[in-house]
mmCIF file of the N, C-alpha and C atoms, coordinates in Angstrom:
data_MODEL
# 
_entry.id   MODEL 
# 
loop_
_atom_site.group_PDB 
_atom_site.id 
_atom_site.type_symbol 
_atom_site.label_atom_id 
_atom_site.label_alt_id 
_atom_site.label_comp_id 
_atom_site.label_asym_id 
_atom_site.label_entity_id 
_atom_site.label_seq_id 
_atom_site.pdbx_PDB_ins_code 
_atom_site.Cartn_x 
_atom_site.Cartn_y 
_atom_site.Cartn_z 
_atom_site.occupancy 
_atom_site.B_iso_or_equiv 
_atom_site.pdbx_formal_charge 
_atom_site.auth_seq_id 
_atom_site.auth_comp_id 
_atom_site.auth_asym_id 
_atom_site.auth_atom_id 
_atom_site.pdbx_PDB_model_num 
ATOM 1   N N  . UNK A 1 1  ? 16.504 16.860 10.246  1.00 0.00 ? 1  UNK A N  1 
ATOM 2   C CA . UNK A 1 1  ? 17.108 16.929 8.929   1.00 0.00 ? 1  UNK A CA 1 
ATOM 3   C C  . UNK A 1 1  ? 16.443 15.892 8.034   1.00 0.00 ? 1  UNK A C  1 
ATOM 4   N N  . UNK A 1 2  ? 16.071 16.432 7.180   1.00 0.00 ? 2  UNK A N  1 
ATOM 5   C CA . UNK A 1 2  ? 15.254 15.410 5.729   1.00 0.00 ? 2  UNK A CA 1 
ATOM 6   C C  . UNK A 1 2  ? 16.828 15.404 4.534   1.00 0.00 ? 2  UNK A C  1 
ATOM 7   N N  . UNK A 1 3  ? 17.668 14.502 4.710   1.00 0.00 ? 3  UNK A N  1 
ATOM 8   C CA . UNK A 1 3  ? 18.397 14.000 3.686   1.00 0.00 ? 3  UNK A CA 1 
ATOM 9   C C  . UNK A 1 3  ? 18.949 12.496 3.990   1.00 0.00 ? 3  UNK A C  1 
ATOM 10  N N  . UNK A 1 4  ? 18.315 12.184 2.363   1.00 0.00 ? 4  UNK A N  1 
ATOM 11  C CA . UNK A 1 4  ? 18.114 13.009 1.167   1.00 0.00 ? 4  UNK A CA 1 
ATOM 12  C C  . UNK A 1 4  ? 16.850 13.474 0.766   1.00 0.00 ? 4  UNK A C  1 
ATOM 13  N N  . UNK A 1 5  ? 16.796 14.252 0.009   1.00 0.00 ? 5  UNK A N  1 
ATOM 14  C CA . UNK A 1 5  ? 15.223 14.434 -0.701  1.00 0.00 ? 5  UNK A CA 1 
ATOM 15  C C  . UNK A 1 5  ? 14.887 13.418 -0.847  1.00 0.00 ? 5  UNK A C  1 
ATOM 16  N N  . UNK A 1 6  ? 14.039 12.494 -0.948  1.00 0.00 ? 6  UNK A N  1 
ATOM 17  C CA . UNK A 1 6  ? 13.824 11.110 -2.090  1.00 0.00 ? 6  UNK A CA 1 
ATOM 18  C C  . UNK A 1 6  ? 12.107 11.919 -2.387  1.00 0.00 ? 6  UNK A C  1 
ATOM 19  N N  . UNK A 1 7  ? 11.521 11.222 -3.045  1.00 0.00 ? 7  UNK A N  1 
ATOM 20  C CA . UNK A 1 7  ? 10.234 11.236 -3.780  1.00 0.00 ? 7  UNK A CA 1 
ATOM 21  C C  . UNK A 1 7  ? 9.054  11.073 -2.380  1.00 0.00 ? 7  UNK A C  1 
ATOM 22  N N  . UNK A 1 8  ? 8.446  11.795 -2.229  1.00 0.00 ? 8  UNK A N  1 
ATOM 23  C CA . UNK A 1 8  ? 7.142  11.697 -1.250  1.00 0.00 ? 8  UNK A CA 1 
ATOM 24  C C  . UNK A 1 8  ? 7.717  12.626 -0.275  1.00 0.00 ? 8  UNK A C  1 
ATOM 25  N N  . UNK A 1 9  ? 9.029  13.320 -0.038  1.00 0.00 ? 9  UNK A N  1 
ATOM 26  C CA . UNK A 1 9  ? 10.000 13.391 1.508   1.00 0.00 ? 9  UNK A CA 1 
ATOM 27  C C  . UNK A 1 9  ? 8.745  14.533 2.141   1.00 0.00 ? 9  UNK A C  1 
ATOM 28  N N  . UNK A 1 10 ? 7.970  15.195 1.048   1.00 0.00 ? 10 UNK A N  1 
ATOM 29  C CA . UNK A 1 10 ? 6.711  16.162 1.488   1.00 0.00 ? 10 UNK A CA 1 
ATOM 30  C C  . UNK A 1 10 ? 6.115  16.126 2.529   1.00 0.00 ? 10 UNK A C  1 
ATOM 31  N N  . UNK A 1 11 ? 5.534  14.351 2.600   1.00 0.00 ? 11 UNK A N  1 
ATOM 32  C CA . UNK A 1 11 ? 4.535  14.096 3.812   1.00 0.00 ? 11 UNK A CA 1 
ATOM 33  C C  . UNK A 1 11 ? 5.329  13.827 5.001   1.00 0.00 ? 11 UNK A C  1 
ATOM 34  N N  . UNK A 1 12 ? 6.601  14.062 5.004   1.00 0.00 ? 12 UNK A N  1 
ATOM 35  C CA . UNK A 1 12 ? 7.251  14.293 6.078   1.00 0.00 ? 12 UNK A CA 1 
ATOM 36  C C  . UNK A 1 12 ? 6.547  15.014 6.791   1.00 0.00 ? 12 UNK A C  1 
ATOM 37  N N  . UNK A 1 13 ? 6.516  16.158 6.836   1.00 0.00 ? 13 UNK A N  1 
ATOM 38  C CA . UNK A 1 13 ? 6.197  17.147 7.344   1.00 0.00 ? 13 UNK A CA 1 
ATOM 39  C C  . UNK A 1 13 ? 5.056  16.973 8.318   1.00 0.00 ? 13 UNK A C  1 
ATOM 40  N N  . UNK A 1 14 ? 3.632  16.883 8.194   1.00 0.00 ? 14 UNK A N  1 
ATOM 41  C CA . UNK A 1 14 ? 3.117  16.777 8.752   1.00 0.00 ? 14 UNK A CA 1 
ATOM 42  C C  . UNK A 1 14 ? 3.136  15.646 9.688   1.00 0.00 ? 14 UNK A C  1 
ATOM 43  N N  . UNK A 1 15 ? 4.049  14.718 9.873   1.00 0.00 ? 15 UNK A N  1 
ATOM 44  C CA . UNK A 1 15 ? 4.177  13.847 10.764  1.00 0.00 ? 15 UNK A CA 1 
ATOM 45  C C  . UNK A 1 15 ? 5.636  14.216 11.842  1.00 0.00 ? 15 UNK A C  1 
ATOM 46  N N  . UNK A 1 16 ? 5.938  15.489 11.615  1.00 0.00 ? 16 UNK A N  1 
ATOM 47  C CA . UNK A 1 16 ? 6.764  16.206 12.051  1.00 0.00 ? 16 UNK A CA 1 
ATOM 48  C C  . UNK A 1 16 ? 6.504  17.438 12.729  1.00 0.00 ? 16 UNK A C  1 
ATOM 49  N N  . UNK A 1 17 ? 5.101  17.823 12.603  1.00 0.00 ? 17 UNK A N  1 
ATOM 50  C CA . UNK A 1 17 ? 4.460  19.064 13.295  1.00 0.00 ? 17 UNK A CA 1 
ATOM 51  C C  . UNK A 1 17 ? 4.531  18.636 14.827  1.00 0.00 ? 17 UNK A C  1 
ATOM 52  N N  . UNK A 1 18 ? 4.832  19.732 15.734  1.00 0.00 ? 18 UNK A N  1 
ATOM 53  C CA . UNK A 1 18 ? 4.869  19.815 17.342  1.00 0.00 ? 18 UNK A CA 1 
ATOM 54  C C  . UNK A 1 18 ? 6.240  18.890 17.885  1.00 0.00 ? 18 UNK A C  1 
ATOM 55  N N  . UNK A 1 19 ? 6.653  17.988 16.802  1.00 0.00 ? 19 UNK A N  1 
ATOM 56  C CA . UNK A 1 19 ? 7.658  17.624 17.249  1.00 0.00 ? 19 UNK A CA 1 
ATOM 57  C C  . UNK A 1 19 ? 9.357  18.263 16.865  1.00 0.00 ? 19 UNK A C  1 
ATOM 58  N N  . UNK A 1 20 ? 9.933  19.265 15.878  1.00 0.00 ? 20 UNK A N  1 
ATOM 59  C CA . UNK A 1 20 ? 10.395 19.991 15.668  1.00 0.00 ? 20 UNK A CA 1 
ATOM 60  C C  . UNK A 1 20 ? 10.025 21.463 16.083  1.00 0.00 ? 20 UNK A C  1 
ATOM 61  N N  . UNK A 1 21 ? 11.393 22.343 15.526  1.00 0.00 ? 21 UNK A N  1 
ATOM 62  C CA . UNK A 1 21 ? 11.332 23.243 15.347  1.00 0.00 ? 21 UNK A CA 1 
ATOM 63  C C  . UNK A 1 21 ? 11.673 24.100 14.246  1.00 0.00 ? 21 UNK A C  1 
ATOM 64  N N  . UNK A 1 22 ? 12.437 23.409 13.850  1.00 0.00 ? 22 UNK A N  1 
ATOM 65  C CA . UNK A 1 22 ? 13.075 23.428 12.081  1.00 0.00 ? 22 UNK A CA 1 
ATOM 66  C C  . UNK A 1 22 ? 13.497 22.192 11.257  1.00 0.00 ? 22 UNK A C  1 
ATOM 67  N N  . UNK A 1 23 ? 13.653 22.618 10.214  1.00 0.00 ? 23 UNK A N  1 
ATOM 68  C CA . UNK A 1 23 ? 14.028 21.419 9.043   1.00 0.00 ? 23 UNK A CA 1 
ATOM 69  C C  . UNK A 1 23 ? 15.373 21.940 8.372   1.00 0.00 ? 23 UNK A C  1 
ATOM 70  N N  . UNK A 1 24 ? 16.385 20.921 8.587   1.00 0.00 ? 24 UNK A N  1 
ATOM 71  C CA . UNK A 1 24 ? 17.186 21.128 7.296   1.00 0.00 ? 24 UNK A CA 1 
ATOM 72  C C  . UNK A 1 24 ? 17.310 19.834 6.093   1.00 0.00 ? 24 UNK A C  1 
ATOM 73  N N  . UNK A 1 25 ? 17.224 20.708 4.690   1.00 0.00 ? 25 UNK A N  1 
ATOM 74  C CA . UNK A 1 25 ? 16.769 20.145 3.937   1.00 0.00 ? 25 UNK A CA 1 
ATOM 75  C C  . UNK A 1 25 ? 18.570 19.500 2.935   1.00 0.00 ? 25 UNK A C  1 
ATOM 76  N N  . UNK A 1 26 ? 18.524 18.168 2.563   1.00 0.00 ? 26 UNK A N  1 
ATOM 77  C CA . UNK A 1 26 ? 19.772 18.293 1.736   1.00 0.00 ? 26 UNK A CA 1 
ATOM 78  C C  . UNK A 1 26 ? 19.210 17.121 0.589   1.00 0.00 ? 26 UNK A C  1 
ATOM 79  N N  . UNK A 1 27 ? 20.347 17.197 -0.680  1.00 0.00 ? 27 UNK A N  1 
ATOM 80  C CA . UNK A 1 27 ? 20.032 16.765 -1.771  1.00 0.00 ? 27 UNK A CA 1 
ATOM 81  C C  . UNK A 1 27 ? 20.507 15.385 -1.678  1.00 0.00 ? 27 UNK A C  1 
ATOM 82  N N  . UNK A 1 28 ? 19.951 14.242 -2.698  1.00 0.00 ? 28 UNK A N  1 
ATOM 83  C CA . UNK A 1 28 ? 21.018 13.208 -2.915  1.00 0.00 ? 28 UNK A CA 1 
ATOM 84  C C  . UNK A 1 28 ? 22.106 13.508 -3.581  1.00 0.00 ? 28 UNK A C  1 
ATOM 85  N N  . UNK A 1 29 ? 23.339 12.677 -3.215  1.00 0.00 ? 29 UNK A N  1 
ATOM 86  C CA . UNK A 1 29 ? 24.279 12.245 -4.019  1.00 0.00 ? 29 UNK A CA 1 
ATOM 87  C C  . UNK A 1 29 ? 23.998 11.750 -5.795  1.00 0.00 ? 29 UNK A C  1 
ATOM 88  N N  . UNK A 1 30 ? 23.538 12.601 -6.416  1.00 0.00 ? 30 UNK A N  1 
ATOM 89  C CA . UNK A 1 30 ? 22.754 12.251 -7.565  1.00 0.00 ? 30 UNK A CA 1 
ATOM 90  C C  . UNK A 1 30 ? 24.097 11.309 -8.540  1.00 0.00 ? 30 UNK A C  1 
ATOM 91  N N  . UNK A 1 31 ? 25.198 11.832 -8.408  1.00 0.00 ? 31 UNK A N  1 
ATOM 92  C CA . UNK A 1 31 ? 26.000 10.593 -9.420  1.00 0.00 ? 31 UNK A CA 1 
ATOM 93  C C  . UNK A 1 31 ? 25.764 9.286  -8.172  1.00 0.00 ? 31 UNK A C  1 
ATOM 94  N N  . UNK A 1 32 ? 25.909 8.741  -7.731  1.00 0.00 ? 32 UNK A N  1 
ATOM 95  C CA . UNK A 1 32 ? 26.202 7.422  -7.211  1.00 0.00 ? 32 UNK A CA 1 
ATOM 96  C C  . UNK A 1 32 ? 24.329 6.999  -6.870  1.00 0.00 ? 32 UNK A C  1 
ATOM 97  N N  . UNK A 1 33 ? 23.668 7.968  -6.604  1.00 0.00 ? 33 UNK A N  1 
ATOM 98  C CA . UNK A 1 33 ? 22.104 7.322  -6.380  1.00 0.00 ? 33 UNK A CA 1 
ATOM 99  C C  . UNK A 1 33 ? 21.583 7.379  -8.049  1.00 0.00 ? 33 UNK A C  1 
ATOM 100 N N  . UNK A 1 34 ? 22.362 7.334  -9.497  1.00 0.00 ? 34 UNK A N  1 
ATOM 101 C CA . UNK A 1 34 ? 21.784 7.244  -10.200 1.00 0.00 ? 34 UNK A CA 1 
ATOM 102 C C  . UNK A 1 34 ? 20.882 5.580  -10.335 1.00 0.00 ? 34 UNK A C  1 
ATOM 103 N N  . UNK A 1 35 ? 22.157 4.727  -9.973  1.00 0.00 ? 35 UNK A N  1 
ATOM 104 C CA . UNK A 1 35 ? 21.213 3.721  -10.609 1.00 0.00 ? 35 UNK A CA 1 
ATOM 105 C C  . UNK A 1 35 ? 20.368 2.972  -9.750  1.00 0.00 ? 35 UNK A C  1 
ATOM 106 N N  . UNK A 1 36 ? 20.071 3.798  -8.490  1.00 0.00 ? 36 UNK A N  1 
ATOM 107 C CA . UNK A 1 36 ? 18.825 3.480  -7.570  1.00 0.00 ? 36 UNK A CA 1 
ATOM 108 C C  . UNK A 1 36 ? 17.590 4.303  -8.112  1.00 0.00 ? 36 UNK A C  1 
ATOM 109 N N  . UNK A 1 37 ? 18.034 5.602  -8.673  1.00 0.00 ? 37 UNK A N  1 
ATOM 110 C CA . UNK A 1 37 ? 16.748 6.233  -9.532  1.00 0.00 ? 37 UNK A CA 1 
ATOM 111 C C  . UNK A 1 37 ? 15.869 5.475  -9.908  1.00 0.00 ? 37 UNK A C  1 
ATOM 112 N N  . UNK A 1 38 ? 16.961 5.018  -11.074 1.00 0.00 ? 38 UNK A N  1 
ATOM 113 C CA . UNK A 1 38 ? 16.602 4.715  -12.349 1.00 0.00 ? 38 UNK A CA 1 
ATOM 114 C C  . UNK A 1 38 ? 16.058 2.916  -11.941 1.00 0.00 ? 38 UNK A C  1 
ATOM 115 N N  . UNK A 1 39 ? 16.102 2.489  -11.080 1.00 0.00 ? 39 UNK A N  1 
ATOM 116 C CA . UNK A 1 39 ? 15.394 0.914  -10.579 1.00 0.00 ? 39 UNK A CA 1 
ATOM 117 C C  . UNK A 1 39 ? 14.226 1.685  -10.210 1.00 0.00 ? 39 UNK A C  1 
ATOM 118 N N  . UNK A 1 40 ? 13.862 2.759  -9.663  1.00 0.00 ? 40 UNK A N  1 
ATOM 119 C CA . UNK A 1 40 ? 12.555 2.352  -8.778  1.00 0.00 ? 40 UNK A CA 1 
ATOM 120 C C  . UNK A 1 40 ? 11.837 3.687  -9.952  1.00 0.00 ? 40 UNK A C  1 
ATOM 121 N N  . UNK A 1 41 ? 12.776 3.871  -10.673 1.00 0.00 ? 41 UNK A N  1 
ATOM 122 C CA . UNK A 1 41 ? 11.579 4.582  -12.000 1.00 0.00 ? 41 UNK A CA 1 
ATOM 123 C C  . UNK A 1 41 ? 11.533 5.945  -11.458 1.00 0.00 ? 41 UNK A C  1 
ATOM 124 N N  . UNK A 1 42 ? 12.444 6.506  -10.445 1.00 0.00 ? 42 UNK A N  1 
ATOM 125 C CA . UNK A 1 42 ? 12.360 7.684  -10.553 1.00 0.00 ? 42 UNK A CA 1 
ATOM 126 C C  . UNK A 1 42 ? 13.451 8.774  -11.324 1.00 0.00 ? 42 UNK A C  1 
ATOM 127 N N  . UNK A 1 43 ? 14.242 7.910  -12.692 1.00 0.00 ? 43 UNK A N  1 
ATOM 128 C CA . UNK A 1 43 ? 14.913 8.922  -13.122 1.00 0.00 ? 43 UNK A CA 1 
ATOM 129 C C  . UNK A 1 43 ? 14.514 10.617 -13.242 1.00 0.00 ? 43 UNK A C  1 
ATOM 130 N N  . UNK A 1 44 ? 13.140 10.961 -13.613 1.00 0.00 ? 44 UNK A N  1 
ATOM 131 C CA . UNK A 1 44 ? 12.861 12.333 -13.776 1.00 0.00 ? 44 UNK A CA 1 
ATOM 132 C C  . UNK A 1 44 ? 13.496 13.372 -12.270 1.00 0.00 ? 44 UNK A C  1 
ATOM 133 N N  . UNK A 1 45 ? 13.456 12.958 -11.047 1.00 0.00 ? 45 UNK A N  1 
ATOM 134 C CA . UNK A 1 45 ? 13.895 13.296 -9.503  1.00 0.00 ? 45 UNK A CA 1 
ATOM 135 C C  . UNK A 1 45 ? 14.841 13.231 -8.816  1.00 0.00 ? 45 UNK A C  1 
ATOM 136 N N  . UNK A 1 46 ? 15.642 12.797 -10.346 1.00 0.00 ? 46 UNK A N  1 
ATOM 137 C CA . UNK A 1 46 ? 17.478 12.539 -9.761  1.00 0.00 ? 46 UNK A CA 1 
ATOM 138 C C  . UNK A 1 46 ? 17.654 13.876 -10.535 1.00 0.00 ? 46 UNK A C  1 
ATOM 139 N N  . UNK A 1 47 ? 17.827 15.252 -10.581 1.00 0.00 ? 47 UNK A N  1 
ATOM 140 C CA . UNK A 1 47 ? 18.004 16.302 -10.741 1.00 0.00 ? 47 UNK A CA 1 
ATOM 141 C C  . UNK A 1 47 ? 18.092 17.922 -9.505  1.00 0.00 ? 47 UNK A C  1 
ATOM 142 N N  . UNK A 1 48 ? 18.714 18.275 -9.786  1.00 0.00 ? 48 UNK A N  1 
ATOM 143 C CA . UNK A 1 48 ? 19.017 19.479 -8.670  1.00 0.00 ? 48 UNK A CA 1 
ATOM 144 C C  . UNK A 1 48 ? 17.390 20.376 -9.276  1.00 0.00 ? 48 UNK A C  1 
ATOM 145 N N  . UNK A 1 49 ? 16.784 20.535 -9.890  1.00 0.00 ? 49 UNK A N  1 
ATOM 146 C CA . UNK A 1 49 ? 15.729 20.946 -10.243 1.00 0.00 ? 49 UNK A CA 1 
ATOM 147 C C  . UNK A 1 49 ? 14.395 20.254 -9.633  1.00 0.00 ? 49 UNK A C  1 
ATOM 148 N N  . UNK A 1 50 ? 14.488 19.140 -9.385  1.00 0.00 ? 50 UNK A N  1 
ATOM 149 C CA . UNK A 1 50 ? 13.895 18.286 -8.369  1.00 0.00 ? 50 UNK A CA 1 
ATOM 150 C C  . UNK A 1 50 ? 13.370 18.944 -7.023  1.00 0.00 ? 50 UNK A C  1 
ATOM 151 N N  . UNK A 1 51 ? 14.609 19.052 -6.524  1.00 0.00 ? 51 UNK A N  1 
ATOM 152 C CA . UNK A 1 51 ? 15.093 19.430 -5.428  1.00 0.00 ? 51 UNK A CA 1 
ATOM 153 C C  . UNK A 1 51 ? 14.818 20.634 -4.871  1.00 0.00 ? 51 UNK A C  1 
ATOM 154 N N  . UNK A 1 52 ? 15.417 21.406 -5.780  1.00 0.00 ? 52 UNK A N  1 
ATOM 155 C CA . UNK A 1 52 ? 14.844 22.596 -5.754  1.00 0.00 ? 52 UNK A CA 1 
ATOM 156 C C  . UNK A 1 52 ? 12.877 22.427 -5.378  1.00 0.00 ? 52 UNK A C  1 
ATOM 157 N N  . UNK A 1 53 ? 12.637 21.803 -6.229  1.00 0.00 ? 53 UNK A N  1 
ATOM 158 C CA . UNK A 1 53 ? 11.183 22.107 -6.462  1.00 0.00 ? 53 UNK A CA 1 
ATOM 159 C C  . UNK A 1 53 ? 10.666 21.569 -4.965  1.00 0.00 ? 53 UNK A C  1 
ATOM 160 N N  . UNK A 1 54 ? 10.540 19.952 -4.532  1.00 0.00 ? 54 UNK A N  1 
ATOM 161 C CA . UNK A 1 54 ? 10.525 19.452 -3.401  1.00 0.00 ? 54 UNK A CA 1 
ATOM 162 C C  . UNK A 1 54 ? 10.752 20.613 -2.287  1.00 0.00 ? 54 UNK A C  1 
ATOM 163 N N  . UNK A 1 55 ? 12.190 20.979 -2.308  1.00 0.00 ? 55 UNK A N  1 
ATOM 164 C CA . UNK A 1 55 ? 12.557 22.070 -1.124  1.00 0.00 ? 55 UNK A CA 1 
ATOM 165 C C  . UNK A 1 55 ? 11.346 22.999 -0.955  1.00 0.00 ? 55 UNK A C  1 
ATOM 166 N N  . UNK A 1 56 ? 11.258 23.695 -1.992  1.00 0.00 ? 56 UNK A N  1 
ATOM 167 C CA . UNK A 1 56 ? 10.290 24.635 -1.594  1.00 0.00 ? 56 UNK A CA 1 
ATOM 168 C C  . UNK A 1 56 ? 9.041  24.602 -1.100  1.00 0.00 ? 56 UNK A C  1 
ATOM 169 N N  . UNK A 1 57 ? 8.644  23.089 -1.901  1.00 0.00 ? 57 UNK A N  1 
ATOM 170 C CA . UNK A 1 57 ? 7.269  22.827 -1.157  1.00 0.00 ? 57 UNK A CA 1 
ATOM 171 C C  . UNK A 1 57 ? 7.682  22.794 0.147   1.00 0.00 ? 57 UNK A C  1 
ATOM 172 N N  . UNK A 1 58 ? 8.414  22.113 0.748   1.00 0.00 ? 58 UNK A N  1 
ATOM 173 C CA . UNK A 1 58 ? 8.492  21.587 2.311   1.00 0.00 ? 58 UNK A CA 1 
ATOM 174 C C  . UNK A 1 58 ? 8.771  23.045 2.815   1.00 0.00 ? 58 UNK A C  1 
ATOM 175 N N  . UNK A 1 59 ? 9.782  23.807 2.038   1.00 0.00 ? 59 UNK A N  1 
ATOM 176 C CA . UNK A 1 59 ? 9.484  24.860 2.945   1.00 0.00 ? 59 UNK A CA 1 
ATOM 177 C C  . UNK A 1 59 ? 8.088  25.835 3.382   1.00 0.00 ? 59 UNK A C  1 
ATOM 178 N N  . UNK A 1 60 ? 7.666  25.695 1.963   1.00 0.00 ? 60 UNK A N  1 
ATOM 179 C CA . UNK A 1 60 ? 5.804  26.321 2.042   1.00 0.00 ? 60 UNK A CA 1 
ATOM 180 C C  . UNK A 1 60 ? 5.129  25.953 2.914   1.00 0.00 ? 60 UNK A C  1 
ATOM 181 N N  . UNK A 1 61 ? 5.100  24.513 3.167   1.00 0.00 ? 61 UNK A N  1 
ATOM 182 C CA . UNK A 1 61 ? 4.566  23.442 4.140   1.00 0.00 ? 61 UNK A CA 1 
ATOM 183 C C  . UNK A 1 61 ? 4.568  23.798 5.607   1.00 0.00 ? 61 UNK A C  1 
ATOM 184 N N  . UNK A 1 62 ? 6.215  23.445 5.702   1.00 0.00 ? 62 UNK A N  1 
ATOM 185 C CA . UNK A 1 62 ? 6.368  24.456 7.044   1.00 0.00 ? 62 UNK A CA 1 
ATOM 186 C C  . UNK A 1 62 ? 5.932  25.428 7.686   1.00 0.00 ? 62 UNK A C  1 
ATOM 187 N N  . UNK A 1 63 ? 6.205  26.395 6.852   1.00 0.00 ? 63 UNK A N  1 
ATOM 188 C CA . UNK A 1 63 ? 5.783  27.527 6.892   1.00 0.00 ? 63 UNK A CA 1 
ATOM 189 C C  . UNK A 1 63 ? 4.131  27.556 7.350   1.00 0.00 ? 63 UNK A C  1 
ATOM 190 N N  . UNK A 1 64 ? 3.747  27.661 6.642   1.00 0.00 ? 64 UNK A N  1 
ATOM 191 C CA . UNK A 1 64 ? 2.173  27.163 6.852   1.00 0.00 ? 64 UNK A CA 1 
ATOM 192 C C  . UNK A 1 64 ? 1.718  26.107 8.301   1.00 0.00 ? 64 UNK A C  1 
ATOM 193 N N  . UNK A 1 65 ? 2.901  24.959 8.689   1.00 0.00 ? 65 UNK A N  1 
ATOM 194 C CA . UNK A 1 65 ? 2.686  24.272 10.198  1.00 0.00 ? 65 UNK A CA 1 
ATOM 195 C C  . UNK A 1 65 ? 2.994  25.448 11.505  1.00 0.00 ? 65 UNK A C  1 
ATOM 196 N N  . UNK A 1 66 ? 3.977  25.652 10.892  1.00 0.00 ? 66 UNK A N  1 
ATOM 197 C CA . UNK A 1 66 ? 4.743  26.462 12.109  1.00 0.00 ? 66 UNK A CA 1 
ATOM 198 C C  . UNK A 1 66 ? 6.025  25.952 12.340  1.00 0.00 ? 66 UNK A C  1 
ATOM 199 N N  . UNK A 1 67 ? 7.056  25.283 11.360  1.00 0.00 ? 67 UNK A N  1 
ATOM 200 C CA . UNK A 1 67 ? 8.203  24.440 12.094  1.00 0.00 ? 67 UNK A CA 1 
ATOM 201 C C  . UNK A 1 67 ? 8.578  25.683 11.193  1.00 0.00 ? 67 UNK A C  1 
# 
């Protein structure tokens, strides 16, 4: 399981090949991780649109490893 999303959670993946078999993917707590966003400058990635976007890569990713 990759939660939360945070920023980079992508290169997960390949350091996760042969050792899984699946991924489940979940979001942050976006009200209470706002003002950790917003310190490390990632306000634009505190959004469910984020997430969305992230998710899919990792799922493409996957897809493409074999998990």
């Amino acid at each position: 399981m990759i939660a939360p999303i945070l920023p980079e959670a992508e290169n997960l993946t390949s350091m996760l090949t042969d050792k899984v078999d699946y991924m489940i993917l979940d979001r942050m707590n976006y009200y209470h991780a706002a003002k950790i966003y917003e310190k490390h400058g990632w306000k634009e990635k505190n959004t469910y649109e984020y997430f969305k976007y992230i998710g899919s890569k990792i799922v493409n990713i996957c897809n493409r490893l074999g998990i």
